[in-house]
TIDRENLUM-36787 format. One record per atom (N, C-alpha, C): x negated, y, z negated. Coordinates in steps of 0.02 Angstrom, whole numbers, plus 50000, padded with zeros to 5 digits. Each point is the difference from the previous one (the first is absolute). Example, Ala and Ser with C-alpha at 12.3 -4.5 7.8 and 13.67 -1.06 7.14 Angstrom:
493404971649610;500455005950000;499555006050000;500185005350036;499585005949997;500395005549963;
This chain:
439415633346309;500424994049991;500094996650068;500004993650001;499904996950057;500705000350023;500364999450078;500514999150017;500274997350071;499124996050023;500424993850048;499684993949959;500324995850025;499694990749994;499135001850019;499684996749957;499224998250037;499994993350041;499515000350044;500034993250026;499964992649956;499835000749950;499954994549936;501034998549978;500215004749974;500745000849988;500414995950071;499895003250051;500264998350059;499694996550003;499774994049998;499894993950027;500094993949938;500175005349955;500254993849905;500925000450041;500095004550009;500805001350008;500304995450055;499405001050058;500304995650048;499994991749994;499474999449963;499754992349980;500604999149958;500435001549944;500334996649950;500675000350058;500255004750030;500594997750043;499684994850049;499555002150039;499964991150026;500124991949978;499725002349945;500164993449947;500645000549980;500415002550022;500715001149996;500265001549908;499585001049970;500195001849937;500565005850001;500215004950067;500445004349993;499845001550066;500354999550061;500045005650066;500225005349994;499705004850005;500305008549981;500405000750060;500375005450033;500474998750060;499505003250032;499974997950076;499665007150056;499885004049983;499415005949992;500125004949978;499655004649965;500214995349949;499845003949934;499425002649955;499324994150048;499295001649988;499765006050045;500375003450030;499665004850061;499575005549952;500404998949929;499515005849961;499924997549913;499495003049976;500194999949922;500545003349979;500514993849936;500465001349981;499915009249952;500305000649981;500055007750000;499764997549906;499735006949969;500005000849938;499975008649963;500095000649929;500315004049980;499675000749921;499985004249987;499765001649926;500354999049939;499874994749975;500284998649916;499785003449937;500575002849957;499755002849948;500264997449939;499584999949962;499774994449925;499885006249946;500634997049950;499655004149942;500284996449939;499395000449947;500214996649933;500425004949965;500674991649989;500415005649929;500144993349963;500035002649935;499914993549952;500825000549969;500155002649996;500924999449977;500325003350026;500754997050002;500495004650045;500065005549940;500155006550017;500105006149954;499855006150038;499835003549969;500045008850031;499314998150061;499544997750006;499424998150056;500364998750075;500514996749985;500244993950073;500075008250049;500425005949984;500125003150061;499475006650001;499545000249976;499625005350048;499324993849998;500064995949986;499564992650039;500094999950071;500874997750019;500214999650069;499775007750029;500155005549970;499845005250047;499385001150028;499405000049949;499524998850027;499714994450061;500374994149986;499814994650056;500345003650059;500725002150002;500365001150050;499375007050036;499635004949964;499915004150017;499344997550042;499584994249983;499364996450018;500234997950065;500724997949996;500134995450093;500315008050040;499885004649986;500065005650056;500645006549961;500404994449946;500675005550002;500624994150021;500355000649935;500774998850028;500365001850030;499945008949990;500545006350021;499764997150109;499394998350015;499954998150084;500364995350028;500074994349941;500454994850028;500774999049989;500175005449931;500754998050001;500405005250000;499545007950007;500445009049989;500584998650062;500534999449972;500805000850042;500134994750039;499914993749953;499984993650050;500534994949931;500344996050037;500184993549966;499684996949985;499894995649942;499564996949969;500244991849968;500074995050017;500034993049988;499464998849947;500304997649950;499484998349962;500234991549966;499534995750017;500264992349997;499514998149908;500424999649965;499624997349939;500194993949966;499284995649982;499954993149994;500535000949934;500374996949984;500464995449957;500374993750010;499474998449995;500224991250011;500394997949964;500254994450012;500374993549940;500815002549993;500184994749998;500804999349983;500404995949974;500305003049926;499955005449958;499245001649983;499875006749981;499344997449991;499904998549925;499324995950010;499854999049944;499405002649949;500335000849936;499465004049946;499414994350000;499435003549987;499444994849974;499595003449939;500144993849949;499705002149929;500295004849966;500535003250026;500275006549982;499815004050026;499645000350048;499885008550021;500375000650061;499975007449997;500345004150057;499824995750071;500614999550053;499674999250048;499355003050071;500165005849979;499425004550032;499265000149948;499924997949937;499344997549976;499814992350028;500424994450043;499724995950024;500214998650051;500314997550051;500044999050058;500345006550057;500325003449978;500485006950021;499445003450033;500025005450023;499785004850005;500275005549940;499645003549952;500295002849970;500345006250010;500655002649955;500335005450027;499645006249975;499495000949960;499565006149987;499845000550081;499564995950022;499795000650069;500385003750067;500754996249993;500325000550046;500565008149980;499925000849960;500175007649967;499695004950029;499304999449976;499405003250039;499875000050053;500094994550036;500115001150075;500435004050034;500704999049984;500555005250018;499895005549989;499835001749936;499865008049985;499615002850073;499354998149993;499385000050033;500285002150073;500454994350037;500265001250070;500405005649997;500505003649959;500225001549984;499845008449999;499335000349960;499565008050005;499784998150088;499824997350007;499704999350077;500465002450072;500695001349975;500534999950041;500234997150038;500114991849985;500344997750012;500635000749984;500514997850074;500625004249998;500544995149979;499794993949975;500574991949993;499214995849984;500465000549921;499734990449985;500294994949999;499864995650040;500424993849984;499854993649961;500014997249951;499514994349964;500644993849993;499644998150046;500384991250021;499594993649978;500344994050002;499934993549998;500444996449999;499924992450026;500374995050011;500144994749965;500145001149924;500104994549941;500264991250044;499484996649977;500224994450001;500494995549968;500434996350019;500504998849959;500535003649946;500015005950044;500405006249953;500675002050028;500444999249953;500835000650034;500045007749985;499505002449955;500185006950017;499905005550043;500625003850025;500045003250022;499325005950027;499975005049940;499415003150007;499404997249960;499735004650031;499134998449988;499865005649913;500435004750001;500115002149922;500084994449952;500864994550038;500154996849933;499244994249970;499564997750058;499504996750005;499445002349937;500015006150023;499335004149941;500205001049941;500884999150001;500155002249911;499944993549981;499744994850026;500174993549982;499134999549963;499595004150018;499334998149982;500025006149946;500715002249967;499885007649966;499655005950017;499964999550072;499845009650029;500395001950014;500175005049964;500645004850031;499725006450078;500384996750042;499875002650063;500095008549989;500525002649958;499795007450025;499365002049976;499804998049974;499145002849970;499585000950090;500164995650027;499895000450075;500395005850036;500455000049980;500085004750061;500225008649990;499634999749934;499845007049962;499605001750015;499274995250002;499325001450031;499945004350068;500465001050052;499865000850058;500835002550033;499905005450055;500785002050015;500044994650035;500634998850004;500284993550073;499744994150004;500114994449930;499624995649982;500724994750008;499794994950037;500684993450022;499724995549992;500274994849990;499854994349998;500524995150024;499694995650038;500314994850044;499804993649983;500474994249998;499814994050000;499904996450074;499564998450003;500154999150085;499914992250035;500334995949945;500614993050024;500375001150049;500255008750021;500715002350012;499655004550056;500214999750067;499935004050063;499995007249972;500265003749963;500225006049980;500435003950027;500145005250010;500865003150014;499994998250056;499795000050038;500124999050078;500514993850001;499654994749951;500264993849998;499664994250064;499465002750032;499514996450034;499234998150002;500004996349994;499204998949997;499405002850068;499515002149977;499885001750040;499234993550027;500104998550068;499354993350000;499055006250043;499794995249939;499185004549994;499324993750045;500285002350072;499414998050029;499374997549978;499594997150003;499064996049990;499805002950048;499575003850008;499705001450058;499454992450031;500024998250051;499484996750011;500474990949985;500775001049995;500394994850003;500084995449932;499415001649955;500104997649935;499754994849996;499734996349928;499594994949982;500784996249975;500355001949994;500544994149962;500745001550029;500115004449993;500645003350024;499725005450069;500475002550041;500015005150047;500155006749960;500454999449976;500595006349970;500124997549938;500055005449951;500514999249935;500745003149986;500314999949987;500665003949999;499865003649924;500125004949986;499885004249945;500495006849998;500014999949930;500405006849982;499675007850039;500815004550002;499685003350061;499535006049961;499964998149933;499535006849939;499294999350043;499924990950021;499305001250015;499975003850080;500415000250032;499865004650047;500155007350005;500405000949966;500365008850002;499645003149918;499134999650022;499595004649956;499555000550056;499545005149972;499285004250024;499324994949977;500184999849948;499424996649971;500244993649936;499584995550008;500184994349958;499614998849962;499974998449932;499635000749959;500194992249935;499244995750023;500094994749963;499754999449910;500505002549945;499734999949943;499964993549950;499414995749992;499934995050005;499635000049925;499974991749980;499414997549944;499434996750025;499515000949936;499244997150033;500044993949936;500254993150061;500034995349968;499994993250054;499784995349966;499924992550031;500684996750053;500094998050020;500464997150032;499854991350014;500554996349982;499974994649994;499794992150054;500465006050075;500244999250048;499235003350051;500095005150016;499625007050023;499324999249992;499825000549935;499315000249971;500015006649956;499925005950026;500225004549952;500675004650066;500325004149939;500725003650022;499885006549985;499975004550058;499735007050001;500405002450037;499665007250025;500675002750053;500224998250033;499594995850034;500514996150089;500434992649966;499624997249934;500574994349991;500625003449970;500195005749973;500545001949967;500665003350059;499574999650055;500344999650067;500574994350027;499814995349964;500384993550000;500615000749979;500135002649955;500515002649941;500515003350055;499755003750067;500095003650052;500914994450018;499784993850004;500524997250032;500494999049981;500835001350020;500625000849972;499924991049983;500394998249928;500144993349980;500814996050037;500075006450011;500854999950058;499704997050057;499484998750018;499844997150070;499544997049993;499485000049943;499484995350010;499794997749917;500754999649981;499994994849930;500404993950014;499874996549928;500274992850017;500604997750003;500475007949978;500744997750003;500185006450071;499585002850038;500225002050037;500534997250054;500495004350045;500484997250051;499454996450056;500494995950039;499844997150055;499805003550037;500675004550014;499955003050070;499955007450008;500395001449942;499855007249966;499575001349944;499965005549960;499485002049946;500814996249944;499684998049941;500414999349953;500285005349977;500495000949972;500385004149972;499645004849924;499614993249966;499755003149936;499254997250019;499695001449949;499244996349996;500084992949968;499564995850032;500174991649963;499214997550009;499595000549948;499504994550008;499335004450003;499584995949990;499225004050031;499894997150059;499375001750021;499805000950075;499754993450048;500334996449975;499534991850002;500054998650077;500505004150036;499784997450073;499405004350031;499545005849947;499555002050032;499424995549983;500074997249945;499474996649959;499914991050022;500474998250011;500124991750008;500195000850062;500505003850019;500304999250061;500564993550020;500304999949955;500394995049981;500755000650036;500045005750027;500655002650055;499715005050033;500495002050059;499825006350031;500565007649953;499605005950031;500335004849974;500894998050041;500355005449968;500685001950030;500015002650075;500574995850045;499695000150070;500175007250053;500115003849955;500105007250010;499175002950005;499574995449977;499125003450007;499874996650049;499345000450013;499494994050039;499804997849969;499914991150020;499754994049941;499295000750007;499514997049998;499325001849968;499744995150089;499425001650004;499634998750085;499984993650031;499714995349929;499924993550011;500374995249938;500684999750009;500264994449960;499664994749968;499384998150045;499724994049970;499145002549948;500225008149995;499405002749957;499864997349940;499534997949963;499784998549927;500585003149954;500234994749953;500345002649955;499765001949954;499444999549988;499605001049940;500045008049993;500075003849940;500035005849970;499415000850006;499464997249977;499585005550033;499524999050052;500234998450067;500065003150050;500515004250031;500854999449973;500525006050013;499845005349962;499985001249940;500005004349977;499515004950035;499435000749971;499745004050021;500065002450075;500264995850053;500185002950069;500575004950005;500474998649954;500495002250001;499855006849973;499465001949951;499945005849976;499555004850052;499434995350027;499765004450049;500415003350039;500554996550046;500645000550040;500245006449986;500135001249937;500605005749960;499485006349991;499404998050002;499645005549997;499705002250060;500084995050044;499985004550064;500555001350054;500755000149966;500505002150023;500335004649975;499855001749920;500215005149967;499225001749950;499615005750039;499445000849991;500005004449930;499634998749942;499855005749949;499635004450017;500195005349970;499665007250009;499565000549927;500264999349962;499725001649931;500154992349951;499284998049976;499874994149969;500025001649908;500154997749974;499985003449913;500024992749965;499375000749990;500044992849930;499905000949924;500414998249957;499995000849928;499694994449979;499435002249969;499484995949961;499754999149928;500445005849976;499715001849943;500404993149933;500354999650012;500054992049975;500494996750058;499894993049979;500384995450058;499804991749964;499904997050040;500034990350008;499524996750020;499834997149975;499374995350049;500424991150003;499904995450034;500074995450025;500824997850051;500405006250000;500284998850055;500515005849986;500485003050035;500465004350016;500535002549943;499994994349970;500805000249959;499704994449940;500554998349955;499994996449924;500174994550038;500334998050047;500174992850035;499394995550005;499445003050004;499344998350032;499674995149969;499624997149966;499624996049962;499295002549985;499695000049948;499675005849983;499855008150012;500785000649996;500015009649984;499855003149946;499665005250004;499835002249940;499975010650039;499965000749927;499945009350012;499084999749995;499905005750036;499405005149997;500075005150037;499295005149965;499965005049999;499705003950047;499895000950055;499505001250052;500055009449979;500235004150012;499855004549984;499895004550055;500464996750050;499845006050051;500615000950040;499905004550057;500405001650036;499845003350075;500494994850033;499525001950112;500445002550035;499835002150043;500615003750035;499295000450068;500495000350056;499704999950081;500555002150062;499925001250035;500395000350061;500114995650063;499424994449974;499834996750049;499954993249950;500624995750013;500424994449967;499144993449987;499985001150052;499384992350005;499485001649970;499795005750013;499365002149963;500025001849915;500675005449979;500104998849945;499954993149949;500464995950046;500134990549972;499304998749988;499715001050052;499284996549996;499535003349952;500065007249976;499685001149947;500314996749925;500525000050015;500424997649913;499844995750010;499724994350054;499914992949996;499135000449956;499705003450049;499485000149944;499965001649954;500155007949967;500205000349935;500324994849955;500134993750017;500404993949968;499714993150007;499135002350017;499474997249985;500024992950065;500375003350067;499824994350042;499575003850051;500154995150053;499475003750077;500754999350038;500005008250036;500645001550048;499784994150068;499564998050009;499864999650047;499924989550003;500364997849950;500024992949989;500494998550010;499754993450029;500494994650042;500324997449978;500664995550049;500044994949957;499724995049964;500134997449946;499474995149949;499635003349943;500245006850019;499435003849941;500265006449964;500114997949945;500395006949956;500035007350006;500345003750021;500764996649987;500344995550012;499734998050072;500524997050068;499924991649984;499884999749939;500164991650011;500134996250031;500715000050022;500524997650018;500465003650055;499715005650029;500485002750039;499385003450040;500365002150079;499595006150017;499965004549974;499595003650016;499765007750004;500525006350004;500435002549984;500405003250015;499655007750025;499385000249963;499735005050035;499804999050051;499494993150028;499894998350071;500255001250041;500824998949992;500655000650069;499965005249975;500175004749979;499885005750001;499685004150053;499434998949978;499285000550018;500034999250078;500184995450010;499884996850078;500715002050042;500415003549965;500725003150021;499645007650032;499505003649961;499665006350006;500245005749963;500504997249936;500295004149956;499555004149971;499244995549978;499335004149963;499904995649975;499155001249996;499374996449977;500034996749925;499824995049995;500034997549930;499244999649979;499555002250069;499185000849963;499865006349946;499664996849954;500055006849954;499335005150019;499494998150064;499425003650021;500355004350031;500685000350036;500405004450045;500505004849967;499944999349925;500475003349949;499775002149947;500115008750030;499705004449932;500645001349951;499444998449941;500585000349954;499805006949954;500575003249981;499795007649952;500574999549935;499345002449964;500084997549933;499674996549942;500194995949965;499724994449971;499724994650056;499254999550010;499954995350042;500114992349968;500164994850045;500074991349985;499614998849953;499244999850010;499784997149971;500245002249914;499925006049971;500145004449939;500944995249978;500374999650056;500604999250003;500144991349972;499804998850029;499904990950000;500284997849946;500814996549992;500144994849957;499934992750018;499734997149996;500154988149995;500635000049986;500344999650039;501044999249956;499594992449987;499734993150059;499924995849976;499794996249922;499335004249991;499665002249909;500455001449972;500465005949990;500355002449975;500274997949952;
């Protein structure tokens, strides 16, 4: 497997930052970005398959019991929308959710591995409630089914600093494409390992929303929603995220405001910076995408031509960019396309900054995958 730049690569890389399509900071070309082994396996319904599916993948990327035996464990899972909303009648984990068979199985899973604390957080948008329980009974999962699965299973909403009652602010290495720092709940810092459990689905904004976009979700709405305080974090949650997306105010002046005030407001050029940002200030350890049903034409029922399908699979990686970039292909695009070209319509590359951050490779010649290989794997969400 190859693992520096060839002289062909290094001189495509240096040519597109010249043309200023993106200056990477000082640095960061001194080597090839790092990559990591993705594992792919077909499961066609959620049911008795989903958890010795995951075990086997988990057992293909080396072993869980190496990365999480007697360690804290953060686990960030996509549930978007607020309230959320049913589509067609079905469950929300059969279409936009991540489903809770999955995320059951996951816990268990960390759980035999010895991990010593689970924690499974998120940051509901526009949600006055309190916990992140009352959130999930709202989509009808009853949370202890969670935390039966696994000893020492918590859950945090993390709008809210957590007991400390302080936020804790998560450095960019390399000064950041949009922001310097984020201010974030302190769950994402006081774990071992972080673990992004995500859907394999379109994004409206993004292009598609995988492990590193469900990172987004990362940011308290107390500081970087639309009814957030001035000067402090708001008291409750108020609004979705529109000053990451439009940029239509600054965060609460208790953070740092973003590099260049006079940056593009356009969403998609923030967005996706903002996600690279969060993923290289609060780095994933363990990538998990639920595929086995989900959405094609954008994130949520808000979208304009949403619809359900069936892809039938399920990815998991350790290495955030490279994983993304296989579910990107598996979802019938090229990881490795620009802006102007599908996914990326309309927005950058979120794997690019990525990419050019040195998080890991979005070439798929630099990423072995074990398992079901792509090609065998391959859904068109577009066809679809």
């Amino acid at each position: 497997m190859k693992t520096h730049l060839n002289r062909r690569e290094f001189i495509r890389g240096v040519s597109a930052a010249a043309a200023g399509f993106w200056l990477a900071p000082s640095g960061l070309w001194a080597s090839a970005p790092p990559t990591a082994p993705v594992a792919v396996a077909r499961c066609t319904a959620y049911g008795v398959d989903v958890m010795p599916t995951l075990a086997t993948m988990f057992d293909q990327l080396g072993g869980l019991r190496r990365i999480v035996n007697g360690k804290t464990v953060t686990m960030k899972i996509n549930v978007t929308g607020s309230p959320p909303e049913f589509f067609q009648g079905l469950p929300l984990g059969r279409t936009y959710w991540v489903n809770p068979q999955v995320l059951g199985s996951v816990i268990h899973l960390l759980g035999q591995a010895g991990a010593r604390r689970i924690r499974v957080v998120e940051s509901p948008t526009g949600s006055h409630l309190a916990t992140l329980q009352e959130f999930l009974a709202l989509a009808k999962w009853n949370p202890s089914d969670f935390s039966s699965a696994a000893p020492n299973v918590e859950f945090e909403n993390t709008n809210w600093p957590g007991p400390s009652g302080k936020y804790v602010r998560f450095q960019v290495p390399g000064g950041g494409l949009l922001f310097p720092a984020y201010d974030m709940s302190r769950a994402y810092a006081d774990c071992d390992v972080f673990v992004s459990l995500a859907k394999l689905k379109e994004h409206s904004t993004a292009g598609v929303t995988l492990s590193m976009k469900n990172c987004f979700g990362n940011t308290p709405t107390t500081i970087y929603g639309e009814g957030a305080g001035l000067d402090e974090p708001s008291k409750t949650p108020q609004g979705g995220r529109s000053m990451l997306h439009q940029g239509d105010r600054q965060p609460s002046r208790s953070s740092l405001p973003e590099i260049d005030p006079h940056s593009p407001r356009d969403p998609g050029y923030r967005v996706p910076r903002v996600t690279a940002d969060l993923v290289a200030a609060r780095p994933i350890h363990l990538a998990i995408i639920d595929g086995i049903e989900s959405v094609a034409g954008g994130e949520g029922p808000w979208v304009q031509n949403f619809r359900t399908v069936r892809p039938g699979l399920l990815i998991a990686g350790t290495n955030c960019v490279t994983t993304d970039a296989v579910c990107t292909a598996l979802m019938g695009f090229d990881p490795m396309a620009e802006l102007g070209t599908a996914p990326f319509e309309h927005c950058t590359s979120t794997l690019k900054l990525a990419e050019q951050l040195g998080i890991g490779t979005r070439d798929l010649r630099r990423i072995e995958v074990r398992g079901l290989p792509i090609e065998k794997g391959r859904f068109d969400f577009r066809k679809a």
